[in-house]
KOLDRENKOL-323525 format. One record per residue (C-alpha): residue number from 1; chain; x, y, z; residue in one letter. Coordinates in steps of 0.02 Angstrom, whole numbers, plus 50000, padded with zeros to 5 digits. Layout:
REM residues N
+-----+--------+-------+-------+-------+---------+
| num | cadena |     X |     Y |     Z | residuo |
+-----+--------+-------+-------+-------+---------+
| NUM |      A |     X |     Y |     Z |       A |
...
+-----+--------+-------+-------+-------+---------+
This chain:
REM residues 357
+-----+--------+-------+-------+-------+---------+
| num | cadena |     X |     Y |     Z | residuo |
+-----+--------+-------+-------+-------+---------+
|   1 |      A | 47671 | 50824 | 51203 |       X |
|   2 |      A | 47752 | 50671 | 51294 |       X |
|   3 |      A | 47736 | 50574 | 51129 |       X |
|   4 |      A | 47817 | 50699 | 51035 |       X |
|   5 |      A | 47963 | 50728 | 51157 |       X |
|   6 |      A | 47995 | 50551 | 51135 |       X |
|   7 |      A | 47981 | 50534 | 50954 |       X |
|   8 |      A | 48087 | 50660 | 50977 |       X |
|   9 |      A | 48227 | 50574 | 51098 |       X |
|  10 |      A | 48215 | 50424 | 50997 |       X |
|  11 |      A | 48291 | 50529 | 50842 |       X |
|  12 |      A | 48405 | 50593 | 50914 |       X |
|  13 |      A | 48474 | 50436 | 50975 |       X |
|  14 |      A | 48477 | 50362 | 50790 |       X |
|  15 |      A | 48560 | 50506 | 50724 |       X |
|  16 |      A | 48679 | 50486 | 50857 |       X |
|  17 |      A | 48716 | 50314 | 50830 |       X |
|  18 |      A | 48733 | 50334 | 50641 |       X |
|  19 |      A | 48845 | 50479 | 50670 |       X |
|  20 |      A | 48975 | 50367 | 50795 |       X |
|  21 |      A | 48973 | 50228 | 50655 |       X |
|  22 |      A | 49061 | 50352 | 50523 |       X |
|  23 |      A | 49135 | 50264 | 50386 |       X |
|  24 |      A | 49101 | 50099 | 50427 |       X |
|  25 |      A | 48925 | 50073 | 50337 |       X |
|  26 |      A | 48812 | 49965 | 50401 |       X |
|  27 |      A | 48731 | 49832 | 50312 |       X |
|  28 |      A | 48637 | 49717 | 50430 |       X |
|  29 |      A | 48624 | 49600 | 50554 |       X |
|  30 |      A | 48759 | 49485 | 50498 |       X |
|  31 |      A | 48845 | 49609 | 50381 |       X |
|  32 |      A | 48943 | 49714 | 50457 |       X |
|  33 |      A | 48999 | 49860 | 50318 |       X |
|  34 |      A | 49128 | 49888 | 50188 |       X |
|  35 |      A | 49312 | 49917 | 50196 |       X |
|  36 |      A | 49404 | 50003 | 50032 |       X |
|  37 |      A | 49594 | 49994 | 50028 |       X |
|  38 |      A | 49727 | 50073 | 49917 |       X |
|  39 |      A | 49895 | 50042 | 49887 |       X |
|  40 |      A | 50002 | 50149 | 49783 |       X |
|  41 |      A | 50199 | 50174 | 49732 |       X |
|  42 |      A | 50198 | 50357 | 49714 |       X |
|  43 |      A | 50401 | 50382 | 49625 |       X |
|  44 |      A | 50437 | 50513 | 49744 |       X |
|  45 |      A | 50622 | 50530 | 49758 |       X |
|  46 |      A | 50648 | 50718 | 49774 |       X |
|  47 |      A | 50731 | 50782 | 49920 |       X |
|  48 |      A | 50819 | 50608 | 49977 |       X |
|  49 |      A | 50979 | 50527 | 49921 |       X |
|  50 |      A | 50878 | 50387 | 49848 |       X |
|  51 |      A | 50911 | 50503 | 49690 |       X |
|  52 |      A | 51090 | 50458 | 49664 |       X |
|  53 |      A | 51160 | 50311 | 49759 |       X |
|  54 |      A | 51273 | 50383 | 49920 |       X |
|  55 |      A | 51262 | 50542 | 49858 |       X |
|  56 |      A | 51146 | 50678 | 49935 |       X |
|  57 |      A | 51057 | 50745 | 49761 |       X |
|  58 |      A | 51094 | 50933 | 49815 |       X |
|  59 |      A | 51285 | 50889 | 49778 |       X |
|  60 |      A | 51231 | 50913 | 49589 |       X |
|  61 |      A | 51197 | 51070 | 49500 |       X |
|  62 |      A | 51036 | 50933 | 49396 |       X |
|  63 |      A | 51047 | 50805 | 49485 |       X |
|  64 |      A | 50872 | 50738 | 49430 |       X |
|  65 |      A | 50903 | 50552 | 49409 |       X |
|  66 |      A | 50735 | 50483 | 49448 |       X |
|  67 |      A | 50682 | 50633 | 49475 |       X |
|  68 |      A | 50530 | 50738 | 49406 |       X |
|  69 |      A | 50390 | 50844 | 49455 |       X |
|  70 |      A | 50399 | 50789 | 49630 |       X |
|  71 |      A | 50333 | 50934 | 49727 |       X |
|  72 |      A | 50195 | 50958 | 49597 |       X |
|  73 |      A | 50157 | 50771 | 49582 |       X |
|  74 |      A | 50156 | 50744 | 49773 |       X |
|  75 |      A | 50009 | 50909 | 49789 |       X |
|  76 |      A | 49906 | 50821 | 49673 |       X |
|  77 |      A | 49937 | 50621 | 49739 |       X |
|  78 |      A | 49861 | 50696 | 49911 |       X |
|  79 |      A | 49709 | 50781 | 49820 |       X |
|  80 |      A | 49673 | 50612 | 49725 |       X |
|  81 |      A | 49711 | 50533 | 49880 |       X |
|  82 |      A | 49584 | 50654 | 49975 |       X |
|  83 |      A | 49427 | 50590 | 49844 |       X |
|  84 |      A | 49476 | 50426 | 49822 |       X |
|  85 |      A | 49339 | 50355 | 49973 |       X |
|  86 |      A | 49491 | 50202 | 50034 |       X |
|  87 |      A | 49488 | 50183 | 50204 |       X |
|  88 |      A | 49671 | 50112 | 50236 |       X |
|  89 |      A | 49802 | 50184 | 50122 |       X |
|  90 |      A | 49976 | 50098 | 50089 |       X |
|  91 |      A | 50096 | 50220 | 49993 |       X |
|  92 |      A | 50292 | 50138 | 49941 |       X |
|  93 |      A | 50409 | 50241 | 49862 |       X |
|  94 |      A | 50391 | 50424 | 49989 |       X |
|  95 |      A | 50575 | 50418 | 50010 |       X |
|  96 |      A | 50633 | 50570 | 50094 |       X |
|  97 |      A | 50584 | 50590 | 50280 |       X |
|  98 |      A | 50511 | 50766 | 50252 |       X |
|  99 |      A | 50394 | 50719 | 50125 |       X |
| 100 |      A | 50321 | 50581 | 50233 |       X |
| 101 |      A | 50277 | 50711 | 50367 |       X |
| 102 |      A | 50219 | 50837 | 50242 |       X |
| 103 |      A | 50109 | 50695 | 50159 |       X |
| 104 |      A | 50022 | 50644 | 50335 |       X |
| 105 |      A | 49989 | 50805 | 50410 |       X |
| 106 |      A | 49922 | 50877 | 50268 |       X |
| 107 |      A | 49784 | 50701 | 50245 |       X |
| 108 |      A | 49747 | 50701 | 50436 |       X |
| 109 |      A | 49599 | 50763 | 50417 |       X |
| 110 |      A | 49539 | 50637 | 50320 |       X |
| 111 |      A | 49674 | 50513 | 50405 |       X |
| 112 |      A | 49678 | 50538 | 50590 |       X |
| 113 |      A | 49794 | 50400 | 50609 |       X |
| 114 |      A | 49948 | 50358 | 50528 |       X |
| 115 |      A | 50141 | 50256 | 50525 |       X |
| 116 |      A | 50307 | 50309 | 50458 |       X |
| 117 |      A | 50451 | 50188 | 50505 |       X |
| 118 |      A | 50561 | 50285 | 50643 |       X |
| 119 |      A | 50698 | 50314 | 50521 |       X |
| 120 |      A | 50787 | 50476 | 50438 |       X |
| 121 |      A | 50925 | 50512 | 50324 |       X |
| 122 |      A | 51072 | 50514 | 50419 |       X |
| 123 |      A | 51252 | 50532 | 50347 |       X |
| 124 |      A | 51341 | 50427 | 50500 |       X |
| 125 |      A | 51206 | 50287 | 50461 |       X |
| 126 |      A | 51267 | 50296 | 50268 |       X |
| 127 |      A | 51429 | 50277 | 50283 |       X |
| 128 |      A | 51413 | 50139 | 50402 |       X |
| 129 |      A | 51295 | 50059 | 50344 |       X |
| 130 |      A | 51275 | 50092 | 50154 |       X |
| 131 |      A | 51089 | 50141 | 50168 |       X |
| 132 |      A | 51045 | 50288 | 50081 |       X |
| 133 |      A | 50858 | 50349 | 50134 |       X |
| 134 |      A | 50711 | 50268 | 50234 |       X |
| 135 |      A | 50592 | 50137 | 50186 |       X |
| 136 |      A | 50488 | 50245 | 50104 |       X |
| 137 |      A | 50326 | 50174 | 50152 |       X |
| 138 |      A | 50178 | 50293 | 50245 |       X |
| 139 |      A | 50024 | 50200 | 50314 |       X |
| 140 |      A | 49856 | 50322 | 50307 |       X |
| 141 |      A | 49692 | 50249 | 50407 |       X |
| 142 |      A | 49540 | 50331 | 50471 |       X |
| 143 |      A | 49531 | 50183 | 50594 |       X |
| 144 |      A | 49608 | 50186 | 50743 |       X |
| 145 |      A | 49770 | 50059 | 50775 |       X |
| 146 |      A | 49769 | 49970 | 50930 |       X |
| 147 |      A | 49927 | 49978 | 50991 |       X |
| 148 |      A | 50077 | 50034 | 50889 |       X |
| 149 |      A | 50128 | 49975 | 50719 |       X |
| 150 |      A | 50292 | 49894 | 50694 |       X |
| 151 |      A | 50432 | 49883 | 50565 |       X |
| 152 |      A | 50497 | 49748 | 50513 |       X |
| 153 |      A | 50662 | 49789 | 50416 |       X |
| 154 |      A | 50714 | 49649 | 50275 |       X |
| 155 |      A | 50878 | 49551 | 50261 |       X |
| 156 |      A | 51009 | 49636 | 50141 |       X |
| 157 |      A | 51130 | 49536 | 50175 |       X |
| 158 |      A | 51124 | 49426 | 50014 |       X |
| 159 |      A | 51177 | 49588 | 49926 |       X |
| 160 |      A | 51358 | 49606 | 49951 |       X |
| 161 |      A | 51388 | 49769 | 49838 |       X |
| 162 |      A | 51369 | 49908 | 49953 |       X |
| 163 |      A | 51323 | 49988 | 49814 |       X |
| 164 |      A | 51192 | 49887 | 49747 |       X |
| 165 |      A | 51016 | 49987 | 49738 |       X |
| 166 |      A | 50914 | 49854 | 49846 |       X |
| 167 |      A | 51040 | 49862 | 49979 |       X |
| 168 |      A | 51063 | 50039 | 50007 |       X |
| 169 |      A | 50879 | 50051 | 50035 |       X |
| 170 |      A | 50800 | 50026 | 50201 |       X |
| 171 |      A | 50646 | 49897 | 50140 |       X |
| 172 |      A | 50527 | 49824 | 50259 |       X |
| 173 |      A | 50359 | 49798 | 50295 |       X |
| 174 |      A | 50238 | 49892 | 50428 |       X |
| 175 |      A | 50125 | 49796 | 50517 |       X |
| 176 |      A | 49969 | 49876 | 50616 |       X |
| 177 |      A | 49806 | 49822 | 50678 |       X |
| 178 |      A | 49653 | 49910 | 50668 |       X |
| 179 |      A | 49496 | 49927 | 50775 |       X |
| 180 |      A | 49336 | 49934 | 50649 |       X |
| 181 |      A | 49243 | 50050 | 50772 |       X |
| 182 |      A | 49292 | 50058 | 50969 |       X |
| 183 |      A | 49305 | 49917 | 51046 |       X |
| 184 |      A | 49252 | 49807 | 50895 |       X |
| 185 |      A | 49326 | 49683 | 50760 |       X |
| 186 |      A | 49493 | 49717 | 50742 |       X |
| 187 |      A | 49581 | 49688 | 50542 |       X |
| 188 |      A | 49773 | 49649 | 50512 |       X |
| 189 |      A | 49885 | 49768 | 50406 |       X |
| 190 |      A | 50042 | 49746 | 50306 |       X |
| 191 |      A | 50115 | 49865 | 50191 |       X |
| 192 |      A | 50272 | 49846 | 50091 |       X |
| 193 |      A | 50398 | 49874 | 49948 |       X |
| 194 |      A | 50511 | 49693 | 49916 |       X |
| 195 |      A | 50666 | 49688 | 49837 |       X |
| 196 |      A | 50694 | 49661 | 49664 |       X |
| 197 |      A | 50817 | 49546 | 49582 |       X |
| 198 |      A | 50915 | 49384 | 49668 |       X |
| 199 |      A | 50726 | 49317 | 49712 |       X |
| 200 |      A | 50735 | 49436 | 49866 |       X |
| 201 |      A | 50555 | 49492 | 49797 |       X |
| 202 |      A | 50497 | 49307 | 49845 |       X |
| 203 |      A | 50587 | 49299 | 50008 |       X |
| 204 |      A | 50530 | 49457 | 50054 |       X |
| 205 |      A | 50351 | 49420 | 50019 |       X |
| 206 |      A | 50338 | 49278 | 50113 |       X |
| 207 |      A | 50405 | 49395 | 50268 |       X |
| 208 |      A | 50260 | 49536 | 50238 |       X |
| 209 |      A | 50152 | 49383 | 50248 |       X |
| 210 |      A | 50217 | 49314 | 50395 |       X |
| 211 |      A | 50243 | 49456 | 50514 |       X |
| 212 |      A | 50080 | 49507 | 50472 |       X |
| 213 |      A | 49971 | 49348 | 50533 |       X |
| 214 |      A | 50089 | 49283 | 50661 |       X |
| 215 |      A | 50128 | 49460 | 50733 |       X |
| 216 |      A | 50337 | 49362 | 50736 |       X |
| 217 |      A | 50436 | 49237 | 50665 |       X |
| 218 |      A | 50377 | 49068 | 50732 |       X |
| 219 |      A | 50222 | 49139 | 50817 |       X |
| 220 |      A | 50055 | 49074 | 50823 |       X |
| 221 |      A | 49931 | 49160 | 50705 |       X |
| 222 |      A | 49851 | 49308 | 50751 |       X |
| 223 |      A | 49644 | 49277 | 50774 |       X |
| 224 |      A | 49599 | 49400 | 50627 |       X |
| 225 |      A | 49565 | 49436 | 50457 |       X |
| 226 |      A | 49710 | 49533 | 50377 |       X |
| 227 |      A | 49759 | 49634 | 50211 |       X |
| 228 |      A | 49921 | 49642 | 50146 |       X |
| 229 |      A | 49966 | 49734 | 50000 |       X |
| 230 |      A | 50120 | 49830 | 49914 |       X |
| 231 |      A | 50241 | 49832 | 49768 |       X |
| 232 |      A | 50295 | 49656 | 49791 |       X |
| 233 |      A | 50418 | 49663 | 49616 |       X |
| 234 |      A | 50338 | 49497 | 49574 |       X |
| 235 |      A | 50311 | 49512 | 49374 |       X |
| 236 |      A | 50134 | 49425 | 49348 |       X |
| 237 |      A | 50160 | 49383 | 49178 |       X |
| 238 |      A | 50344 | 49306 | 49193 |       X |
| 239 |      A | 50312 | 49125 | 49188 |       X |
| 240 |      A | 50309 | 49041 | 49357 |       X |
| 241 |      A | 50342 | 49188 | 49455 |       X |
| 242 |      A | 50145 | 49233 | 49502 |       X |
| 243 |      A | 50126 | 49074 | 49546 |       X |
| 244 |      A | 50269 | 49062 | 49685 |       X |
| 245 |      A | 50209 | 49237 | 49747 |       X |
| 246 |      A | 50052 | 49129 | 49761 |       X |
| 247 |      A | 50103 | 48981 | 49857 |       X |
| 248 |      A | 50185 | 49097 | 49965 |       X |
| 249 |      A | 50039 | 49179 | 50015 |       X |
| 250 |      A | 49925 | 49023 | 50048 |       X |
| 251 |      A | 50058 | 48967 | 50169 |       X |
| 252 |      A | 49947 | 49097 | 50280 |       X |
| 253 |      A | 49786 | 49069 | 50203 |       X |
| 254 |      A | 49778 | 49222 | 50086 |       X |
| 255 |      A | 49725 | 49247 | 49921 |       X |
| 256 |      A | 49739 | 49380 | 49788 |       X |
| 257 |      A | 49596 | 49504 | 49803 |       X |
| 258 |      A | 49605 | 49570 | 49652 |       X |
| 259 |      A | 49587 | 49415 | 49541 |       X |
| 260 |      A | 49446 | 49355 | 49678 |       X |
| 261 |      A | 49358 | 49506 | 49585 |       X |
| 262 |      A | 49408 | 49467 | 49408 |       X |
| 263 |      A | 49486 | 49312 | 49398 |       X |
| 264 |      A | 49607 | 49256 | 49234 |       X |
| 265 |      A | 49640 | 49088 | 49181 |       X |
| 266 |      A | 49819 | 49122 | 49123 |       X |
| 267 |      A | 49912 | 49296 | 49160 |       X |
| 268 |      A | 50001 | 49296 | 48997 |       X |
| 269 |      A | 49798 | 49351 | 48954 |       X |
| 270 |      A | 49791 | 49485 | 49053 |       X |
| 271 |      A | 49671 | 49620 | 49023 |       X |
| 272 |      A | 49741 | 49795 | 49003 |       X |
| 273 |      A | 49628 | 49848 | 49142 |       X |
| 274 |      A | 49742 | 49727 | 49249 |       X |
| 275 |      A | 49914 | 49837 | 49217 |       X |
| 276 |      A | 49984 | 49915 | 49356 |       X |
| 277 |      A | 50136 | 49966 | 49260 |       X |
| 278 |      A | 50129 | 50004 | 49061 |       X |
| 279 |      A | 50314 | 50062 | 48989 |       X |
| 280 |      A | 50184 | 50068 | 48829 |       X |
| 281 |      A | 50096 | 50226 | 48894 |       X |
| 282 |      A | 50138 | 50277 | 49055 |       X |
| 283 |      A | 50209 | 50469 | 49012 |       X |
| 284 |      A | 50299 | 50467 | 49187 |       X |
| 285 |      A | 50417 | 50298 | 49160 |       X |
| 286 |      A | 50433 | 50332 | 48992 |       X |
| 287 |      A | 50546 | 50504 | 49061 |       X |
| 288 |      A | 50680 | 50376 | 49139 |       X |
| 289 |      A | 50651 | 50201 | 49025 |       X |
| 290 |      A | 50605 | 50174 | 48865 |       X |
| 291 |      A | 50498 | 50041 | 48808 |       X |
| 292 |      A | 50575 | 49875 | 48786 |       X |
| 293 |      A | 50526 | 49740 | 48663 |       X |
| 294 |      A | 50479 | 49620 | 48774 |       X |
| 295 |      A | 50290 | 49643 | 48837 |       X |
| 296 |      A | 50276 | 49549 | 49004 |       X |
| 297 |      A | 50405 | 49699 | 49066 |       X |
| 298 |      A | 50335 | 49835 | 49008 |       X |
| 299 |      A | 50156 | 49783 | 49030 |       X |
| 300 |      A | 50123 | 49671 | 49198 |       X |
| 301 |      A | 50038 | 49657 | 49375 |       X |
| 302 |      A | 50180 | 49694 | 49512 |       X |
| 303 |      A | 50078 | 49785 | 49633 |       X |
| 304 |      A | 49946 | 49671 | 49738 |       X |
| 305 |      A | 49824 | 49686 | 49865 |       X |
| 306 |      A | 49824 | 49494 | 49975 |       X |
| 307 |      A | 49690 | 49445 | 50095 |       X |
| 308 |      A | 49685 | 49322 | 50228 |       X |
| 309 |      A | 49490 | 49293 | 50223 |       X |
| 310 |      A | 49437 | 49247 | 50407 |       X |
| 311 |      A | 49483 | 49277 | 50585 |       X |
| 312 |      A | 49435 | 49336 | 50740 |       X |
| 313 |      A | 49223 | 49279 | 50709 |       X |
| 314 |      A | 49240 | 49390 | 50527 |       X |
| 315 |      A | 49258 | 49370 | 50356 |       X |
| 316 |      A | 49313 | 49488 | 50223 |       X |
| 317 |      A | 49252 | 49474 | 50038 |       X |
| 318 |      A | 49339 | 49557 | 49904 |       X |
| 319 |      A | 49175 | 49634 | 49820 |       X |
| 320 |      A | 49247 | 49775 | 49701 |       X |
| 321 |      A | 49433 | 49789 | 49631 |       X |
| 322 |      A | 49519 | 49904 | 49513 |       X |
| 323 |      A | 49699 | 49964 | 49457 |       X |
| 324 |      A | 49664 | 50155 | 49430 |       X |
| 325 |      A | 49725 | 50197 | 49256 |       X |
| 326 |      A | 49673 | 50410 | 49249 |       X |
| 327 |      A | 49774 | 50489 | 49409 |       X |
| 328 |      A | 49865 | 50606 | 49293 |       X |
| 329 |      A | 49917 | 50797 | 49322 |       X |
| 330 |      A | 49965 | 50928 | 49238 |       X |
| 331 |      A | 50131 | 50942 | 49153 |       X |
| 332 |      A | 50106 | 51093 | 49063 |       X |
| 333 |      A | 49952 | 51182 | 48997 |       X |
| 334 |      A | 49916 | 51063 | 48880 |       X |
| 335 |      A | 49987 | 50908 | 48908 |       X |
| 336 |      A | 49923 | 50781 | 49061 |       X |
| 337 |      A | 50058 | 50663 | 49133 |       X |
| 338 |      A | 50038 | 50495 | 49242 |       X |
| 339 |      A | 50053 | 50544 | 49418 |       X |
| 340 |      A | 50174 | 50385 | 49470 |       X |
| 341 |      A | 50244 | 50254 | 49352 |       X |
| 342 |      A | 50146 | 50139 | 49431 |       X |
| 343 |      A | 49950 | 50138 | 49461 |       X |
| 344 |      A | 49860 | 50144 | 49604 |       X |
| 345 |      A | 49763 | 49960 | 49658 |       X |
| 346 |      A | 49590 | 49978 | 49760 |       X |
| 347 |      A | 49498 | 49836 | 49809 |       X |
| 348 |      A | 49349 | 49849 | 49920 |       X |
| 349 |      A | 49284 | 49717 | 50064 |       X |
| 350 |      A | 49129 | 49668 | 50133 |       X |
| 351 |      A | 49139 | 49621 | 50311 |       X |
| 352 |      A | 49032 | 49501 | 50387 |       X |
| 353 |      A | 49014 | 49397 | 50520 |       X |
| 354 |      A | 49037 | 49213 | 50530 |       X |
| 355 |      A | 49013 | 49180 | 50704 |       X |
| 356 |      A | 48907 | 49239 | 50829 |       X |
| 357 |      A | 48982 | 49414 | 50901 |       X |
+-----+--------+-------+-------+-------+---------+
């Protein structure tokens, strides 16, 4: 009998211990599980005066610019977001306040923890300032954040049109860290959406980058691995540009994760596996652009997942990566339609230890 009770104890304690683990698998004695990130620009305008620029979109009997299928895009975006197995998920491009509350609350319990910038549509901040709607960015995790994320709101000053679209939105990146299970290794976070047009996108990069190792501007580097990842705006495919977004990057020792997975000698080669936008086939763009004739617009990388490698006594190893061509919804009874006109990236990490815990 006193073996048996035991045996008995001593299962229960495993089953215990698996249980307080959760999603953070474990490998072995030096590996320490995976980690799955995804980052997505979702084209959710609806309900926010990112619509029509100044102007609140209810003002117009259509007023649909940019918009379409919001509501019944954003219900399915959460279910594919539900079964999608990511741990960390960076959405751009959730404009309106409301739907950034609606999206969090209705994940939470998959996503216990999550970031919206403190910022709401206000019509005294418009007409001072000339912004129009938030950042748009929501940060999902199911691990916990030790201590609170920050925003860090870009530079618009370069744009001197008060008008212009990359000024009257309030772009930025959000910054967290995360705890890999209480009182454990602890990973680095950045999520963003850059500017596009009068190489803002590059500047801007260079910023997610930077507040998200050093933590601020001139600081020393934070002691951890750390994943930053976004619609950066940088066309892969126009020549020189990936390359910048590159160097800019290794300034803080990080790499692209995705082509650590499947690397390509030249991005003019590109596989169509690599597209995160495609003005080819995308149903959604198509709605609002047509296709152009030149190729390395319509059909390009400008959505990235970045990875500072080491930190802290870990390592992360890009292991998996893929852009997610088949989130699609129903239009009508017959007819599926791309979710977003861009495509989800996920990239998954094995984290290990390279130093004695």
């Amino acid at each position: 009998m006193r073996v048996n009770l035991f045996r008995g104890a001593f299962v229960s304690v495993i089953l215990l211990a698996t249980i307080c683990l959760g999603c953070f698998h474990q490998l072995g004695s030096e590996s320490l599980g995976y980690i799955t990130v995804l980052t997505y620009n979702t084209h959710l305008f609806e309900g926010s005066r990112a619509a029509i620029p100044g102007v609140p979109v209810s003002f117009f009997k259509e007023g649909k610019f940019f918009i379409f299928d919001d509501n019944k895009r954003q219900k399915q975006i959460e279910k594919n977001i539900r079964k999608c197995g990511a741990d960390i998920v960076a959405l751009q491009e959730v404009w309106a306040d409301h739907r950034q509350e609606r999206l969090w609350k209705n994940l939470k319990n998959v996503y216990p923890y999550h970031f919206v910038a403190p910022q709401s549509e206000n019509i005294k901040d418009l007409l001072k300032t000339g912004y129009k709607n938030t950042c748009g960015l929501v940060l999902l995790s199911k691990y916990k954040f030790i201590g609170q994320p920050k925003f860090f709101e870009f530079d618009r000053s370069r744009f001197t049109k008060i008008l212009d679209p990359e000024r009257l939105a309030r772009k930025g990146v959000i910054t967290a860290t995360v705890e890999l299970r209480p009182g454990g290794p602890t990973i680095r976070l950045g999520i963003s959406q850059t500017a596009s047009g009068n190489d803002m996108e590059m500047i801007d990069s260079e910023k997610v980058a930077e507040e998200t190792v050093r933590g601020e501007r001139g600081g020393r580097p934070i002691d951890s691995p750390a994943i930053m990842m976004g619609d950066f705006n940088v066309h892969a495919r126009w020549e020189g540009q990936f390359d910048r977004l590159k160097e800019k990057f290794a300034k803080y020792d990080a790499v692209d994760a995705y082509r650590e997975v499947h690397p390509c000698d030249s991005e003019e080669r590109m596989s169509e596996d690599d597209y995160t936008i495609d003005r080819q086939k995308n149903e959604l763009i198509q709605k609002f652009f047509k296709p152009s004739k030149d190729p390395r617009i319509d059909r390009d990388r400008i959505d990235y997942v970045f990875v500072k490698k080491s930190g802290g006594g870990l390592e992360l190893k890009p292991v998996e990566a893929e852009v997610i061509h088949d989130w699609k919804y129903k239009h009508t009874r017959k007819k599926l339609f791309d979710l977003s006109d861009h495509y989800p990236v996920k990239v998954k990490f094995m984290v290990t230890h390279t130093t004695t815990p």
